[in-house]
N, C-alpha and C positions, 0 to 999 in steps of 0.2 A: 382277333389281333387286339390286343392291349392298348391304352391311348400313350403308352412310352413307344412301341412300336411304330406307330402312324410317326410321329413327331422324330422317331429314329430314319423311316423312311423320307421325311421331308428335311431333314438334316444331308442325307447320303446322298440325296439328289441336287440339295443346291451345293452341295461341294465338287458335284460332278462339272455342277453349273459356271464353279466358279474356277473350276482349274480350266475349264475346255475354251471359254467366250474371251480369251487372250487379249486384242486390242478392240474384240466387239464389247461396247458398250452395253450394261443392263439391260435395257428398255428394249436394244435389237434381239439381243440373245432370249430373253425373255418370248419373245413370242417364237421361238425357234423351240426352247426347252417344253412351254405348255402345248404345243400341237401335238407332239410328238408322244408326250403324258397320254392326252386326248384319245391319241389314237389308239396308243397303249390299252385305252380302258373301252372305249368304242370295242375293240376285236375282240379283246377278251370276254367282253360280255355276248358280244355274237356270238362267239364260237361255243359258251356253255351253251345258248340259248338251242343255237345247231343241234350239239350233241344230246340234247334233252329232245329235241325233234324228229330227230333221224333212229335214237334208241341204238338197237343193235347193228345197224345199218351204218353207224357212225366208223368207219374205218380208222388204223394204229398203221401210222408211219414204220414199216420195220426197216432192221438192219445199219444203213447209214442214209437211208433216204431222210431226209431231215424237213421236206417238204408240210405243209399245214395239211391237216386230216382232209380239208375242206376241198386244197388242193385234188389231194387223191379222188373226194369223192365228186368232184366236176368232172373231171376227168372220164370216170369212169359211168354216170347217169347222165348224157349230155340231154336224156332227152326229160330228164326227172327235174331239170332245175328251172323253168320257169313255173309252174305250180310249188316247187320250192320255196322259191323266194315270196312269192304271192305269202304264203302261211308264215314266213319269216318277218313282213311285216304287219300283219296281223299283229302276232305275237311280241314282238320286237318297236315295231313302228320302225325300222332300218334296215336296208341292207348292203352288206361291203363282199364285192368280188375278192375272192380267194389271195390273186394279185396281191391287193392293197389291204390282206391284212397286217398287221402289226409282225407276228412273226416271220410273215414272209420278207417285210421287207426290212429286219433285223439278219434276215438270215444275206439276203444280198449284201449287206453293211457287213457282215460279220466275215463274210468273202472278199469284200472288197470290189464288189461286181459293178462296172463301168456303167450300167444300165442303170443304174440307182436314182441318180435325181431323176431322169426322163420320169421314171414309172413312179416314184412320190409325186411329183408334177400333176402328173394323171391321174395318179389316185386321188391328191386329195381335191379336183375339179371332179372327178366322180362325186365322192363324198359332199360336196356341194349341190350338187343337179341331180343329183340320182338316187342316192342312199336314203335318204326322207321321204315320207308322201310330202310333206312341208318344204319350201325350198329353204333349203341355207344358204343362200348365194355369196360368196362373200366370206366365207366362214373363216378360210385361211389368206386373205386377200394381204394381211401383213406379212405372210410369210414369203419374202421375195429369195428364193431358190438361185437367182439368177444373179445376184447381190453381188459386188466385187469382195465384197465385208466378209463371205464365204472364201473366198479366193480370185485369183484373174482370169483362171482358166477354167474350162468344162470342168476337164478331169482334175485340178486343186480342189477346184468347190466338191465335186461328187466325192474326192478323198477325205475333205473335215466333216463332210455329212456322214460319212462310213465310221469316221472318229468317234459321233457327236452320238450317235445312234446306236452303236456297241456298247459304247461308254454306260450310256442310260439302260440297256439291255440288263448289263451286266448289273448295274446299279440294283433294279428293283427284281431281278430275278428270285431272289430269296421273299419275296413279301406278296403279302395278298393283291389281290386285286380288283375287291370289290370295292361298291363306290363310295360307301362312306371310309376307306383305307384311301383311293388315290384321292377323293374327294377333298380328305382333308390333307393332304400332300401337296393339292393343286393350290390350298388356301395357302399351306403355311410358304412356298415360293413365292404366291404372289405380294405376303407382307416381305418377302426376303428381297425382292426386286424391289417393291415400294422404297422399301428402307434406300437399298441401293442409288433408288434412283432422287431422293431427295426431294424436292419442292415440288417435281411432275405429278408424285404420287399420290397428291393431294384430288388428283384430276377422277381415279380411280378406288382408292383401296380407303375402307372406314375401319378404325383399328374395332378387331374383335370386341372388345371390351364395350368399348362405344356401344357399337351393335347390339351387343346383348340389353344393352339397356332400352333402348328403342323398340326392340321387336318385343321384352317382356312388355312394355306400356302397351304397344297397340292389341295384346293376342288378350290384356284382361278387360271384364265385358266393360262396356264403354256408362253404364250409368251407374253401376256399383263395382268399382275393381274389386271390393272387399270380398264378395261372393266368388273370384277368380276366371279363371280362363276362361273366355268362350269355348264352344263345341264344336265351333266350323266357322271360318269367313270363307265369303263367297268368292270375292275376289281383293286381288293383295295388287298396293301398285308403289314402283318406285320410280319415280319420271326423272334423277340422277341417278341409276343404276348402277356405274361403273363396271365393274367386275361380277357383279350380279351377288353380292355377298350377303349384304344388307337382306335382300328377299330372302336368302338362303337359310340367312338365321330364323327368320320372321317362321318357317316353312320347317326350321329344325324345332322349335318352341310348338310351331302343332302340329307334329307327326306328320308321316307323308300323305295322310288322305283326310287332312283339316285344314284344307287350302281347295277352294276350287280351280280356280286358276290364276295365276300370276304373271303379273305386266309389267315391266320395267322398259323406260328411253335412258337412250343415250347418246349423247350429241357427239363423241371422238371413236371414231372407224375401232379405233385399237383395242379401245376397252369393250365396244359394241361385240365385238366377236369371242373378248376374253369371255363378255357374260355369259354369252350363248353354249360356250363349250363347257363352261361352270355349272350352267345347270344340267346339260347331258348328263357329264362328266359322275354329277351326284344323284340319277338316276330321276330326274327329272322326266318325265316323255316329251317329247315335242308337242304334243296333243294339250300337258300341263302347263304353258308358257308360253307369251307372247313378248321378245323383245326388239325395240323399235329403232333403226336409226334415225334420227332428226334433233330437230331442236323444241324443245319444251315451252323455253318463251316465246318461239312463233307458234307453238298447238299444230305442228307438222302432221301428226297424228291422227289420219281419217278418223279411227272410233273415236275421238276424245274433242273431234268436233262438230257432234249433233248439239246443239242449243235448244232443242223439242225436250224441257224436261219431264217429259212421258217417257221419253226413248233416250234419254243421257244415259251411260253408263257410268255406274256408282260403285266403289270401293269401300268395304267393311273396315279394311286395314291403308293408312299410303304411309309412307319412311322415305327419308329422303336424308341424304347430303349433300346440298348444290354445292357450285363453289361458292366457296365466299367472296361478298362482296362485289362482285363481277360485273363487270361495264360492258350497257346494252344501250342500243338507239330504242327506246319507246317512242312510237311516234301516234300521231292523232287517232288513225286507222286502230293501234292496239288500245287508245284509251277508251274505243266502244264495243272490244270485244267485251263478251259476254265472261271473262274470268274477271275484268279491270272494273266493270264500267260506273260498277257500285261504289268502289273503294278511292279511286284513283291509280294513276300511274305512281311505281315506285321509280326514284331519281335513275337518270342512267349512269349516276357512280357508282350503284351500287343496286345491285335487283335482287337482291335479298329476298326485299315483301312481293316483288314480283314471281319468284318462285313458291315462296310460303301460300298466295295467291291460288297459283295453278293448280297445285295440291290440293287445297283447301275446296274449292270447287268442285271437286269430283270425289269429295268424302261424304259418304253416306249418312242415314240423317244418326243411326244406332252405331255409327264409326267414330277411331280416332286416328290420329293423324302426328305424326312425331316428326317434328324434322330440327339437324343441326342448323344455328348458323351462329354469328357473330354477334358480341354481345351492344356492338351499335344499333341491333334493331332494338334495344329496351329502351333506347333514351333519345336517340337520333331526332330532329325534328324536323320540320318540313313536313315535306309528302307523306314521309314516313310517321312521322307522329299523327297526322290526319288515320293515316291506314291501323294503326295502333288501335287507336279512340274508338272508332268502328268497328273493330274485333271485340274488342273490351266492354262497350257498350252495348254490345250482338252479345254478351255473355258465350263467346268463341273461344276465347284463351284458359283454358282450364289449370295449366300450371306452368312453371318458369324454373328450369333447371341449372343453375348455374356451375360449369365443371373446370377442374384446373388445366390452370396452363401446360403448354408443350404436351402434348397428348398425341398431337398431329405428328406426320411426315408432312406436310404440305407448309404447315405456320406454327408457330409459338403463342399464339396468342392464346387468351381463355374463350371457352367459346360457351353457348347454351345450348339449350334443348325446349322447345315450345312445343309445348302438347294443348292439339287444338280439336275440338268437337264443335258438330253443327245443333247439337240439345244433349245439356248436361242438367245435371243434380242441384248441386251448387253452384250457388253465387257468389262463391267469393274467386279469387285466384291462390294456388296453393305457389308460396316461392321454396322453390329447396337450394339451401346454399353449400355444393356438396364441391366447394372449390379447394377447400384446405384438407381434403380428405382423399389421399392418393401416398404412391411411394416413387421417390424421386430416382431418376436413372440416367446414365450419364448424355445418355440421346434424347431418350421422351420418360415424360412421366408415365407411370403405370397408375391404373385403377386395380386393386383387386380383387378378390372376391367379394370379402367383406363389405366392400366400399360399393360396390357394384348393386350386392345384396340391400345393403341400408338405402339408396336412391330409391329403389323397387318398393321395396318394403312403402317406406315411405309416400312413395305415391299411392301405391293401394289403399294404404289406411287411413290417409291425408293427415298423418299423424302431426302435431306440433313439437319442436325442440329448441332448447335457447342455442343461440347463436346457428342455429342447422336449419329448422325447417319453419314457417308459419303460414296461416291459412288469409287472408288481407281481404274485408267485404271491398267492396265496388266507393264505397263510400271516402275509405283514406286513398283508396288508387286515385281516387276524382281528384279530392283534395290536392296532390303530389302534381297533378296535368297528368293522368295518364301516363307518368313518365314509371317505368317497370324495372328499372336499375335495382337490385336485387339486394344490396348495403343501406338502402332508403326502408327495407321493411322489415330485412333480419342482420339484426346488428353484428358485425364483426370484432367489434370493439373487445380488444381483451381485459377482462375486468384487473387493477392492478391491488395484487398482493396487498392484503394486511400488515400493517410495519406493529412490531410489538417493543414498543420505545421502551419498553423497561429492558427490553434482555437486548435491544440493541445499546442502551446505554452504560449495562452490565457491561457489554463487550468493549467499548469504548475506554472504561474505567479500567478493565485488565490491561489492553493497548498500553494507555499512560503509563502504567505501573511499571509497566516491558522497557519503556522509553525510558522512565528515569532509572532506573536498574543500569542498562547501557551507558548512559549518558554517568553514571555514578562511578563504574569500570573504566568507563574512558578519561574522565577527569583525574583518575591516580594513575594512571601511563603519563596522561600530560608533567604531572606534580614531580613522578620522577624521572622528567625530561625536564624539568624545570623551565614547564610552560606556561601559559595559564590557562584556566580549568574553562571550558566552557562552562555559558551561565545556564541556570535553570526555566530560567522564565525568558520570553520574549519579548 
């Protein structure tokens, strides 16, 4: 399938999306539309897996039986299906009763059959507790079936799910369905909701573009990007996951087996679950992934709080979009954990360096580390100018990305990009000022290729450009106070025009000549009005 294809099937779906979700709001419909995808791709890829399993064994629905193969052949081996399933995940690492696949329970919807919520219900609490050696608990925990938002009654609700469910049936019927087709179906809805949902989105979705930029900096090697891509990280972590996108890309930059495993938190239920069905969804194994619900600036996270550094676990690659600027109680107890206690606490207006912190900590010593934030951490002072000085001084801050404004669903603001190493090359700081280098759109600015490309480039090569990029020793950063404001190193100032006073004076001289001409016409109208002539001089 074509990438006009994929982007035609993530068109067809959110217009399914958007004519069916009537007074439900984005954000509710939204996790109604991606389970439903989910499970779409979850059975389909079971059921090859089956037929590839079973061989000739594998039974064809004849006549008007319309029932799933799987159906037929439970049915008919009641005593062949627990050794079944056993090889199923082996193979798979999942398994889904016949029941709750996809088109069985398209086919209830496509009937109209009263049973329908009960047995979604069911299935996807199976699919929760059962269908993994891994638990997912939790997985569908947004999707409230029982919702009056659905309807007031049993049978209203069970009749817009019959709706909601045909609809989408009918929608992707024509299209593939493998995972990098729904995979990127599942992406381009969730920026289609983001969008929708305005300032929330901010909480979840990092625009594409963004992304690419982050995942190429961390996957090239961390002490000469020039030599290019590493050949494997070990492990990959993004402690704001959201929607699990950001890894996704990091994971699409090194093929599917140049990643060992991949970790991502996330502190909001909604998006926690979006991740986890994001990386199924794009063929992830459960076996490949670990994502975490909790909170990051507490270190909720049993593995990520051994302080034995023999036994800390360390990341080759971490990416991150926290929120910005985002107000936390720091209190005493966190200023001696083992991420703070070096640095200091960052204010609790803003935890910014508190997040940049957490990351920072659990990057390996041959790792790099990229993360969004706001461009008050280059200049801000206080606590945060202390926490600067110390990175700076630690030769940690390897370069300062500054990108334009409106970029975001979440803020307008201009925001950067800090790429951070625990032993680098250089000692200087590389700034790139790639603010003025985008194409403006009537909602968000776009980056694109080009633009995209030149960031990249530019950091691998640590190349210098006037007004765009420069390399700054340690020495003028001292002089400045550590202050990293990115107009203090690479000037923006637009150099003004050459004036060529002869041919501007030429033109001046023709002017005149124009004016008394007029002025010479106009004075014989006056004469034979018998008026008097305007004068020539002032």
């Amino acid at each position: 399938m074509t990438k006009q294809d994929q982007i035609e099937l993530g068109k067809t779906l959110w217009a399914i999306a958007d004519d069916l979700r009537g007074a439900m709001n984005a954000d509710d419909f939204r996790d109604y539309m991606l389970s439903f995808l989910f499970l779409r791709y979850l059975s389909d890829n079971y059921e090859a897996a089956a037929q590839k399993e079973l061989g000739r064994d594998y039974p064809e629905a004849g006549g008007n039986d319309r029932r799933s193969p799987l159906s037929i052949w439970y049915e008919e081996n009641e005593q062949d299906i627990e050794p079944f399933e056993q090889q199923m995940r082996r193979k798979v690492h999942y398994i889904i009763k016949p029941d709750y696949l996809w088109n069985s329970i398209a086919e209830l919807a496509r009937t109209h059959n009263g049973d329908l919520l009960d047995i979604l219900q069911t299935g996807f609490k199976y699919i929760e507790n059962e269908s993994f050696a891994s638990t997912f608990q939790g997985l569908f925990s947004e999707i409230n079936l029982d919702s009056e938002k659905l309807g007031k009654s049993y049978s209203a609700r069970n009749a817009k799910l019959c709706t909601i469910i045909s609809k989408i049936a009918e929608g992707i019927a024509g299209f593939s369905t493998s995972s990098d087709v729904l995979g990127d179906a599942y992406e381009y809805l969730i920026g289609q909701f983001a969008a929708g949902s305005g300032k929330k989105a901010g909480e979840f979705y990092t625009p594409q573009q963004i992304s690419s930029i982050l995942s190429a900096i961390v996957t090239l090697d961390c002490q000469d990007p020039g030599t290019g891509k590493k050949k494997k990280l070990k492990n990959l972590l993004d402690f704001a996951c959201g929607s699990g996108s950001l890894l996704l890309n990091v994971r699409h930059q090194m093929g599917v087996h140049g990643i060992g495993k991949i970790f991502g938190q996330e502190k909001n239920v909604t998006t926690y679950n979006l991740a986890r069905m994001n990386m199924l969804l794009h063929g992830v194994k459960d076996s490949e992934f670990e994502i975490f619900h909790g909170d990051s600036l507490l270190n909720e996270w049993d593995i990520l709080a051994e302080e034995n550094p023999a036994k800390k676990l360390h990341f080759d690659a971490v990416v991150a979009n926290p929120p910005f600027s985002y107000r936390w109680q720091p209190t005493e107890v966190l200023g001696e954990n083992f991420r703070f206690k070096d640095y200091g606490l960052a204010p609790k207006s803003a935890a910014d360096f508190a997040f940049l912190l957490h990351g920072f900590h659990f990057l390996a010593r041959e790792g790099t580390m990229a993360i969004i934030l706001p461009h008050g951490v280059l200049f801000r002072g206080g606590a945060e100018a202390r926490i600067r000085r110390k990175l700076l001084e630690d030769g940690n801050i390897d370069t300062v990305i500054g990108l334009p404004a409106n970029l975001f669903f979440s803020t307008g603001i201009p925001v950067c990009i800090l790429v951070l190493k625990k032993c680098k090359k250089p000692d200087d700081v590389l700034f790139i000022n790639a603010s003025e280098h985008f194409e403006k759109g009537k909602r968000q600015n776009r980056l694109l290729p080009e633009h995209i490309e030149k960031i990249i480039e530019t950091y691998q090569y640590r190349t210098e450009e006037n007004r765009y990029s420069r390399c700054v020793d340690m020495e003028e950063i001292e002089k400045n106070d550590f202050n990293l404001n990115i107009s203090r190193y690479v000037s923006t100032a637009k150099p003004e025009e050459a004036v060529d006073l002869q041919a501007v004076n030429d033109e001046l001289n023709k002017v005149e000549e124009k004016i008394g001409d007029a002025r010479r016409r106009h004075n014989d109208f006056l004469a034979e009005l018998g008026l008097p002539p305007l004068p020539f001089t002032m």
